[in-house]
VMD Tcl script that builds the backbone (N, CA, C; Angstrom):
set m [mol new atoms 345]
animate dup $m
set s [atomselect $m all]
$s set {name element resname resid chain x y z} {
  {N N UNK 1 A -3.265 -12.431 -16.340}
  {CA C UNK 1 A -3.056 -12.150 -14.934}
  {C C UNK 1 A -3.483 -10.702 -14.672}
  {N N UNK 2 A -3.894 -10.533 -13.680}
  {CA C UNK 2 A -4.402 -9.423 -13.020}
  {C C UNK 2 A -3.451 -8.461 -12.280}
  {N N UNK 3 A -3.772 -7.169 -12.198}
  {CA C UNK 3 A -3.022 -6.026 -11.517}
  {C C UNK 3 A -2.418 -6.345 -10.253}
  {N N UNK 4 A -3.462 -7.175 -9.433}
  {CA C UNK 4 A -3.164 -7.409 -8.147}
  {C C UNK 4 A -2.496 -8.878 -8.185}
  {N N UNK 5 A -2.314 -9.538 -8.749}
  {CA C UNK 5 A -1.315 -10.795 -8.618}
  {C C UNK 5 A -0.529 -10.330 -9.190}
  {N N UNK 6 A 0.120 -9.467 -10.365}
  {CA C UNK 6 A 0.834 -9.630 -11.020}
  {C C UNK 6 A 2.370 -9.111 -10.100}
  {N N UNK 7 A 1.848 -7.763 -9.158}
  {CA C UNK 7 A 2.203 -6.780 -8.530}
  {C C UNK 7 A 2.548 -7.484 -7.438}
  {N N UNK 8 A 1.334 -8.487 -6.805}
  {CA C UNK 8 A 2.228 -9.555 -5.295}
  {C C UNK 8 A 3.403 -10.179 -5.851}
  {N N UNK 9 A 3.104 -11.277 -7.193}
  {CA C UNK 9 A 4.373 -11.998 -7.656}
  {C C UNK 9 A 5.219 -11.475 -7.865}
  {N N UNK 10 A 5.447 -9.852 -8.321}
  {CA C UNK 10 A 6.616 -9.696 -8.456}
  {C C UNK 10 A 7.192 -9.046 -7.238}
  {N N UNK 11 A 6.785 -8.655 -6.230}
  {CA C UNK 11 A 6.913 -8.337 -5.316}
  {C C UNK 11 A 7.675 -9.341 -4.363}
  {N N UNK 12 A 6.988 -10.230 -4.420}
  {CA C UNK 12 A 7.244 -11.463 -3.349}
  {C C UNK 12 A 8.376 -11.927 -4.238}
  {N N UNK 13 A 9.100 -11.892 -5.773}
  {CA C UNK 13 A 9.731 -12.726 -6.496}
  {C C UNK 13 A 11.363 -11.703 -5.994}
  {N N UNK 14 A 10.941 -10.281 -5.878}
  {CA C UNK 14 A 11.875 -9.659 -5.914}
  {C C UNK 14 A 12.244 -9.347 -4.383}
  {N N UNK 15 A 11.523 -9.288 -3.917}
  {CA C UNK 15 A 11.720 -9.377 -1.981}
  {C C UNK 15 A 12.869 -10.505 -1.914}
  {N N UNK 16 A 12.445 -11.776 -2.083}
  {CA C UNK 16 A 12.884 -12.953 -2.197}
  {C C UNK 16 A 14.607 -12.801 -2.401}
  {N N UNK 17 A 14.677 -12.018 -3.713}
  {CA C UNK 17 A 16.281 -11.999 -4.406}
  {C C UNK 17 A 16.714 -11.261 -3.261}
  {N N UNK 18 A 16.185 -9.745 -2.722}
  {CA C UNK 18 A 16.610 -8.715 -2.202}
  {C C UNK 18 A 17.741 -9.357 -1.252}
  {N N UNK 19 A 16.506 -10.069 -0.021}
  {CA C UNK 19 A 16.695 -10.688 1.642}
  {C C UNK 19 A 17.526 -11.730 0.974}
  {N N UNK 20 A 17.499 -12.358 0.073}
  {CA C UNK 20 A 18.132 -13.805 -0.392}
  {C C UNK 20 A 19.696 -12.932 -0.323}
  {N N UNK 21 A 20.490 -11.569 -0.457}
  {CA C UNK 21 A 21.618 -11.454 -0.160}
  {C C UNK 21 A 22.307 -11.257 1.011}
  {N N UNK 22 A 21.495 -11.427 2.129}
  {CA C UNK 22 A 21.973 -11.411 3.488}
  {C C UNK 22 A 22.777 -9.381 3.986}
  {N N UNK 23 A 22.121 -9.230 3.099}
  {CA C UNK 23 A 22.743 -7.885 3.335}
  {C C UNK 23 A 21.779 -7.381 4.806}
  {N N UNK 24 A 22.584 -6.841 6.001}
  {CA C UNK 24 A 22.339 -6.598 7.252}
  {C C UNK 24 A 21.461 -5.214 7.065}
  {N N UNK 25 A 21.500 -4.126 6.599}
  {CA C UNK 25 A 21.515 -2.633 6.676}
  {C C UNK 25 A 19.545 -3.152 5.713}
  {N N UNK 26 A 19.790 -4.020 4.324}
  {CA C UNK 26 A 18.208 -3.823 3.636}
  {C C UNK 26 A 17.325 -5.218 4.800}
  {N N UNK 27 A 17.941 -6.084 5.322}
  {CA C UNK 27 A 17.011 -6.707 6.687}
  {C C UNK 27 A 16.460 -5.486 7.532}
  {N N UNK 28 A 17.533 -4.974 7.797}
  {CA C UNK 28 A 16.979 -4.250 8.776}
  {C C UNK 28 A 15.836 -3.060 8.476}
  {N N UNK 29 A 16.205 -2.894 7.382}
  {CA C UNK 29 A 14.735 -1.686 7.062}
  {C C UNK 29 A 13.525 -2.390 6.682}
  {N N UNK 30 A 13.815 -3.678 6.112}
  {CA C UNK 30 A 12.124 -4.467 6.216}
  {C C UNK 30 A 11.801 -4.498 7.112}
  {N N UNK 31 A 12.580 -5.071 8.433}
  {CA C UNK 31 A 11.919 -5.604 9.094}
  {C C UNK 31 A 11.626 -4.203 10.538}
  {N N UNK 32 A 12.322 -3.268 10.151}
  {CA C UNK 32 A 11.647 -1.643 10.551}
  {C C UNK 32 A 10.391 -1.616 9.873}
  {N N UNK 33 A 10.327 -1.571 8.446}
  {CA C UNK 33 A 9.316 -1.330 8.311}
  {C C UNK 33 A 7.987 -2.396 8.123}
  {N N UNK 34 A 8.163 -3.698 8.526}
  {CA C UNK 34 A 7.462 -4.597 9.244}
  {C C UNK 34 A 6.632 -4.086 10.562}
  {N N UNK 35 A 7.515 -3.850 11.471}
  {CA C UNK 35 A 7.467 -3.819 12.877}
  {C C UNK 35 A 7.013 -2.320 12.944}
  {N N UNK 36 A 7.156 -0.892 11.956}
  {CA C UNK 36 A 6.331 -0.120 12.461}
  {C C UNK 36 A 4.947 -0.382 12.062}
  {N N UNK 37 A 4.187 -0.979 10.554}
  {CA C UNK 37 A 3.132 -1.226 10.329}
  {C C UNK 37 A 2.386 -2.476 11.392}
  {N N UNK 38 A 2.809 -2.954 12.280}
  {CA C UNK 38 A 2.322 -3.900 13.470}
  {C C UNK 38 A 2.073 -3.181 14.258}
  {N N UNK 39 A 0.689 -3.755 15.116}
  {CA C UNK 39 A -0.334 -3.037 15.968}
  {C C UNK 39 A 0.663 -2.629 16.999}
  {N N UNK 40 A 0.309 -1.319 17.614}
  {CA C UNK 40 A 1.075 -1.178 18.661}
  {C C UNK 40 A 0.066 0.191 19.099}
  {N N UNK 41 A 0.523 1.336 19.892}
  {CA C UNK 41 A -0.762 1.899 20.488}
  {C C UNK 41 A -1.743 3.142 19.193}
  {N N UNK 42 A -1.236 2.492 18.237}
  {CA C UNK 42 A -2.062 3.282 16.835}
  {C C UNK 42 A -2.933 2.008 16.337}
  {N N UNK 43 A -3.465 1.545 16.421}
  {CA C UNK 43 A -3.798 0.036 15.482}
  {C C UNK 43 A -3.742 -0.315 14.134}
  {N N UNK 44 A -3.524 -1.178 13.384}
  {CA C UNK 44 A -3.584 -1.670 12.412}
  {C C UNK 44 A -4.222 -0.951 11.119}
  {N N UNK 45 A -5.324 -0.409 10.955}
  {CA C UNK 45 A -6.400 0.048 10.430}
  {C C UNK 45 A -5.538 1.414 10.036}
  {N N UNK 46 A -5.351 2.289 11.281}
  {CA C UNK 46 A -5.030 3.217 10.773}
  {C C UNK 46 A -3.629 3.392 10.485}
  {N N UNK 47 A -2.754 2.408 10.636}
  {CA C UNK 47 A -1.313 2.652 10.158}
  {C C UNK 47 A -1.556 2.586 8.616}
  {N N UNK 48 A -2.369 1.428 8.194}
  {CA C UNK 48 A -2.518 0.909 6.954}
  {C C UNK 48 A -3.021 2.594 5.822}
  {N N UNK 49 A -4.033 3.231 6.509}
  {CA C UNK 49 A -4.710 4.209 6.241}
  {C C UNK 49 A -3.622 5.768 6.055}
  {N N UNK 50 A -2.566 5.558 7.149}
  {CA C UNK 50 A -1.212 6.631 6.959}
  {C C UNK 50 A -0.794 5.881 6.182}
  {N N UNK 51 A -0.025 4.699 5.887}
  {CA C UNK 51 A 0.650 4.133 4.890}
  {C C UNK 51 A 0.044 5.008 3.616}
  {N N UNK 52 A -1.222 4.449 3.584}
  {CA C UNK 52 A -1.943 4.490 1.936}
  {C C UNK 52 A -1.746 6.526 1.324}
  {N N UNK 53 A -1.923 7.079 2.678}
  {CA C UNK 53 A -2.330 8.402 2.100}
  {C C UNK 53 A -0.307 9.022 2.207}
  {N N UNK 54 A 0.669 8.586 2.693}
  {CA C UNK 54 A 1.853 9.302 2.765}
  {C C UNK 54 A 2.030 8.731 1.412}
  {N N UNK 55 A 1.835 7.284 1.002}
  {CA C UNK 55 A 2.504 6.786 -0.579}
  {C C UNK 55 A 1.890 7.513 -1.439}
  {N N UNK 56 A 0.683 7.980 -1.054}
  {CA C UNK 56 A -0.085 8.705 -2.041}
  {C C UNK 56 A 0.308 10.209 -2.690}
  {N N UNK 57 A 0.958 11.085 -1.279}
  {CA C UNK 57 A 1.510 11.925 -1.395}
  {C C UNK 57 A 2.903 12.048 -2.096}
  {N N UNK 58 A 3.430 10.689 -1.381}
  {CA C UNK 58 A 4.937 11.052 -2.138}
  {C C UNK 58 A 5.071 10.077 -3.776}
  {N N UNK 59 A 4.154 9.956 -4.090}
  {CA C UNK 59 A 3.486 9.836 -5.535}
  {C C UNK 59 A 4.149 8.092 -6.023}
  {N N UNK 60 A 4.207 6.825 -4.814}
  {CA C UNK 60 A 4.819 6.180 -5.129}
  {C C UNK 60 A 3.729 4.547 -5.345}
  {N N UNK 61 A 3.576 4.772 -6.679}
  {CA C UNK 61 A 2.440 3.488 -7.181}
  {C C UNK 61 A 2.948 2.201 -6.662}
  {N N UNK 62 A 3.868 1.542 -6.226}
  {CA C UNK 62 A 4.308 0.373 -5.437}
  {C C UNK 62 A 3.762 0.386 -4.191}
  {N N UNK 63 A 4.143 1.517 -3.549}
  {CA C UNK 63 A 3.676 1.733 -1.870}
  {C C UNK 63 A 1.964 1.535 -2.043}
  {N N UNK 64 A 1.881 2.880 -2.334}
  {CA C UNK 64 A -0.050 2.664 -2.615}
  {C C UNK 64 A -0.320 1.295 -2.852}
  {N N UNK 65 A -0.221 0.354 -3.895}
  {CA C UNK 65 A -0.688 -0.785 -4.033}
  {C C UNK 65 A -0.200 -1.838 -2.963}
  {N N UNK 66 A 0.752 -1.492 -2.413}
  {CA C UNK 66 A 0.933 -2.694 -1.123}
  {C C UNK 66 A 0.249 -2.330 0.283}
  {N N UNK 67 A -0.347 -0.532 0.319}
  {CA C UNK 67 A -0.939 -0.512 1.137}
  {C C UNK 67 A -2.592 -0.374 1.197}
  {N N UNK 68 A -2.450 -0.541 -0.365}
  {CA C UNK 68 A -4.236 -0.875 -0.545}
  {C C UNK 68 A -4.542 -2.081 -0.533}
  {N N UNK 69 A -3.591 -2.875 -0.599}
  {CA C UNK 69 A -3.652 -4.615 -0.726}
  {C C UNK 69 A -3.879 -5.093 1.150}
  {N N UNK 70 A -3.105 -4.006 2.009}
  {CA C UNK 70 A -3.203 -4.073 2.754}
  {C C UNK 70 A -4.596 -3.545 3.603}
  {N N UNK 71 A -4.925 -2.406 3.318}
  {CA C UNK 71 A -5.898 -2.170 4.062}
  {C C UNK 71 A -7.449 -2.911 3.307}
  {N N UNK 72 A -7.091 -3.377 2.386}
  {CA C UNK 72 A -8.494 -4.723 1.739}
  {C C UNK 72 A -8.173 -5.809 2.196}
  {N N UNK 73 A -7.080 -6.153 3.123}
  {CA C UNK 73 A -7.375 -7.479 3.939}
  {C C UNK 73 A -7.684 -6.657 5.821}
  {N N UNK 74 A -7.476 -6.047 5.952}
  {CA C UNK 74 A -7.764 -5.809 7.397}
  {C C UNK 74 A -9.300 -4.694 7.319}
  {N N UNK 75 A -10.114 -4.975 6.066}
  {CA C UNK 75 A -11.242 -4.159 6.119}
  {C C UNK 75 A -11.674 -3.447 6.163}
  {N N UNK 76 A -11.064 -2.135 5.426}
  {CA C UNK 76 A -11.599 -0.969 5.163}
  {C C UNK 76 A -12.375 -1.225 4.220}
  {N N UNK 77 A -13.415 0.037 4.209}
  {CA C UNK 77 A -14.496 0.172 2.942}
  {C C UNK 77 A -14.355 1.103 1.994}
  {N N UNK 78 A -14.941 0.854 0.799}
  {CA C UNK 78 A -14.577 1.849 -0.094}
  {C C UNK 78 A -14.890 2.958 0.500}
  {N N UNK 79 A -15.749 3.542 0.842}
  {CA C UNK 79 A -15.986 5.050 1.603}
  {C C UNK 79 A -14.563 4.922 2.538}
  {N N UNK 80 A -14.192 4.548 3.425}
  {CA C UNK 80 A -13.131 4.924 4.092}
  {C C UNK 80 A -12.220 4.825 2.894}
  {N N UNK 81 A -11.787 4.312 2.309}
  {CA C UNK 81 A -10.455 4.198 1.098}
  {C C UNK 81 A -10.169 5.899 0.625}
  {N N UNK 82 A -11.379 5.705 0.449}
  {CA C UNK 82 A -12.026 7.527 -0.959}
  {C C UNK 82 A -12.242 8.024 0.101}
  {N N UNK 83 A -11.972 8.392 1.504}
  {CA C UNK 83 A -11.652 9.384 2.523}
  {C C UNK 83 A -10.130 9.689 2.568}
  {N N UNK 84 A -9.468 8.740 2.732}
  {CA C UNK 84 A -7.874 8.385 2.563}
  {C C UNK 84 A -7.736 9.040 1.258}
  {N N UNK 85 A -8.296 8.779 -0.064}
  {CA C UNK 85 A -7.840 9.279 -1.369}
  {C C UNK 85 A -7.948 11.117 -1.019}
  {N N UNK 86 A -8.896 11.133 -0.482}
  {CA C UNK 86 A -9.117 12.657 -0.726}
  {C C UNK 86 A -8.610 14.030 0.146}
  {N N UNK 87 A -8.078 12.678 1.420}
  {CA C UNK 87 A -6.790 13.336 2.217}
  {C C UNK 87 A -5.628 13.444 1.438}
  {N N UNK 88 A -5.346 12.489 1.101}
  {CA C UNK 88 A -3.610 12.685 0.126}
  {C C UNK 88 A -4.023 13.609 -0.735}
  {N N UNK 89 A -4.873 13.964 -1.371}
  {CA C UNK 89 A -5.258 15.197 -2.609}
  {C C UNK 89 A -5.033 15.961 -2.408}
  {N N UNK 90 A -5.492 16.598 -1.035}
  {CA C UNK 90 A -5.853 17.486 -0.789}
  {C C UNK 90 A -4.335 18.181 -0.180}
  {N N UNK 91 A -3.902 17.624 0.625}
  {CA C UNK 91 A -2.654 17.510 0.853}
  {C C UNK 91 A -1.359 17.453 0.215}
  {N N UNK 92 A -1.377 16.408 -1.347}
  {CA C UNK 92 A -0.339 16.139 -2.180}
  {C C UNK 92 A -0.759 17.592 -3.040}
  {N N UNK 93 A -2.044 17.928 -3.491}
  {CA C UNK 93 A -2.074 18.635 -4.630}
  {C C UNK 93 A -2.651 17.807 -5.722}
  {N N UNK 94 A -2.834 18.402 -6.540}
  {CA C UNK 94 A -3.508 17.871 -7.942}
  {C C UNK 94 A -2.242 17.090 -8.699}
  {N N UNK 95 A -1.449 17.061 -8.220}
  {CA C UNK 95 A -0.348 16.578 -8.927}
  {C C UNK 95 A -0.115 14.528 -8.162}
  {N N UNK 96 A -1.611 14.631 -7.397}
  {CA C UNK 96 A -1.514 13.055 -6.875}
  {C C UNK 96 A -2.575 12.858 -7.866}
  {N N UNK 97 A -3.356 13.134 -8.326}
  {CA C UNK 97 A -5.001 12.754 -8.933}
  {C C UNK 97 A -4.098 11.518 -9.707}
  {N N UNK 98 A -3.206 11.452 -10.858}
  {CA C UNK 98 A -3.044 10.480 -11.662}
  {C C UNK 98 A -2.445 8.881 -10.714}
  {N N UNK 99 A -2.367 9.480 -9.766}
  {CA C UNK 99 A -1.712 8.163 -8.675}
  {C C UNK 99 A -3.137 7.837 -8.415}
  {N N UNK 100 A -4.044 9.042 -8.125}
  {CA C UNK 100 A -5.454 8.181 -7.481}
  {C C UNK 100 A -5.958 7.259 -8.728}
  {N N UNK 101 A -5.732 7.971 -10.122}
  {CA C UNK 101 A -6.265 7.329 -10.775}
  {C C UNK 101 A -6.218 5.540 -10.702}
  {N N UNK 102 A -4.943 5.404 -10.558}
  {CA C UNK 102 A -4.250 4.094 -10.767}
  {C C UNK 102 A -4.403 3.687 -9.950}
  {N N UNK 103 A -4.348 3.913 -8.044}
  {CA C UNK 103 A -5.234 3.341 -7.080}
  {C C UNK 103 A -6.882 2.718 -7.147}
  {N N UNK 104 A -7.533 3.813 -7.555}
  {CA C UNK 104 A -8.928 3.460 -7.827}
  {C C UNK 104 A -8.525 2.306 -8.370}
  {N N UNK 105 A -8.219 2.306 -9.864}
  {CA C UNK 105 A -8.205 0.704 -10.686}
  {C C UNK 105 A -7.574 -0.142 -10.076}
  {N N UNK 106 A -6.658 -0.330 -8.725}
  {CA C UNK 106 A -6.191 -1.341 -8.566}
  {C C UNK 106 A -7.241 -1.679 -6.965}
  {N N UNK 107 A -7.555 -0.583 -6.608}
  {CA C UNK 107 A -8.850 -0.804 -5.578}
  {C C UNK 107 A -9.806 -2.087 -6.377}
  {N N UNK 108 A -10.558 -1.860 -7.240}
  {CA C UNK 108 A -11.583 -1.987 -8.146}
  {C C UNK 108 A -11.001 -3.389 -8.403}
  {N N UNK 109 A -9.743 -4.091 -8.388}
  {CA C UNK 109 A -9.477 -5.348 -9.088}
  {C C UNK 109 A -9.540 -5.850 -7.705}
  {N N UNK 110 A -9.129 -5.528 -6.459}
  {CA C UNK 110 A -8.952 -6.002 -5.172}
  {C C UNK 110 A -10.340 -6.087 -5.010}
  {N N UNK 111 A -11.461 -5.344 -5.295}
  {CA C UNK 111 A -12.798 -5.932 -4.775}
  {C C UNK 111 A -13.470 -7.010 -5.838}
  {N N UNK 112 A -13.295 -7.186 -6.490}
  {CA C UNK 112 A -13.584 -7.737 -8.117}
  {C C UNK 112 A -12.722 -9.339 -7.405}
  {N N UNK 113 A -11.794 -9.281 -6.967}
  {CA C UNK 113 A -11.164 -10.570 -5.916}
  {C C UNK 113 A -12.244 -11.178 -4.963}
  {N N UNK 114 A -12.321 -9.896 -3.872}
  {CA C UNK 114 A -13.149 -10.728 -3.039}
  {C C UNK 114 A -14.198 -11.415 -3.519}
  {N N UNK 115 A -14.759 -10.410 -4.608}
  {CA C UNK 115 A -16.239 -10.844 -5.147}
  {C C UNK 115 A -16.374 -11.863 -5.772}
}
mol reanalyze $m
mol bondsrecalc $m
mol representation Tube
mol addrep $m
């Protein structure tokens, strides 16, 4: 299995348990943070694009990969991606490069999908 299934299944396996306890307070922050990544007067594209470069900054390899998974279904290109990478750099510090590292490779399996 691959980086990028392995990371949805467990994602989707552990979402599942989370919401499966009816707890009111963790609904409500999915579905906050559902409803801020939905189009509204920023569009889609570029929420996906803040998503990718704030996870990037705050150095968190889960976020990055759910928002690179995300912005490879609503169509960004690698040149826009590696614009996004080189904002969080530049911004996080050299102390993001090993997060880019691990983005790139999970970029690279997400196009290796489509292909």
């Amino acid at each position: 299995m691959n980086l990028v299934d392995e990371f949805n299944e467990y994602r989707a396996k552990m979402n599942e348990k989370i919401l499966g306890e009816d707890n009111k307070v963790l609904k409500r922050i999915f579905n906050l943070d559902t409803n801020a990544f939905s189009e509204g007067a920023v569009d889609i594209k570029s929420k996906e694009m803040i998503g990718l470069a704030c996870s990037m900054v705050l150095r968190c390899d889960d976020c990055v990969r759910y928002h690179l998974g995300k912005c490879h279904e609503v169509g960004l290109s690698k040149e826009q991606v590696f614009e996004v990478f080189s904002i969080a750099n530049l911004i996080g510090g050299t102390i993001v490069i090993p997060h880019l590292r691990k983005a790139v490779e999970y970029w690279e399996e997400l196009e290796e999908q489509k292909g």
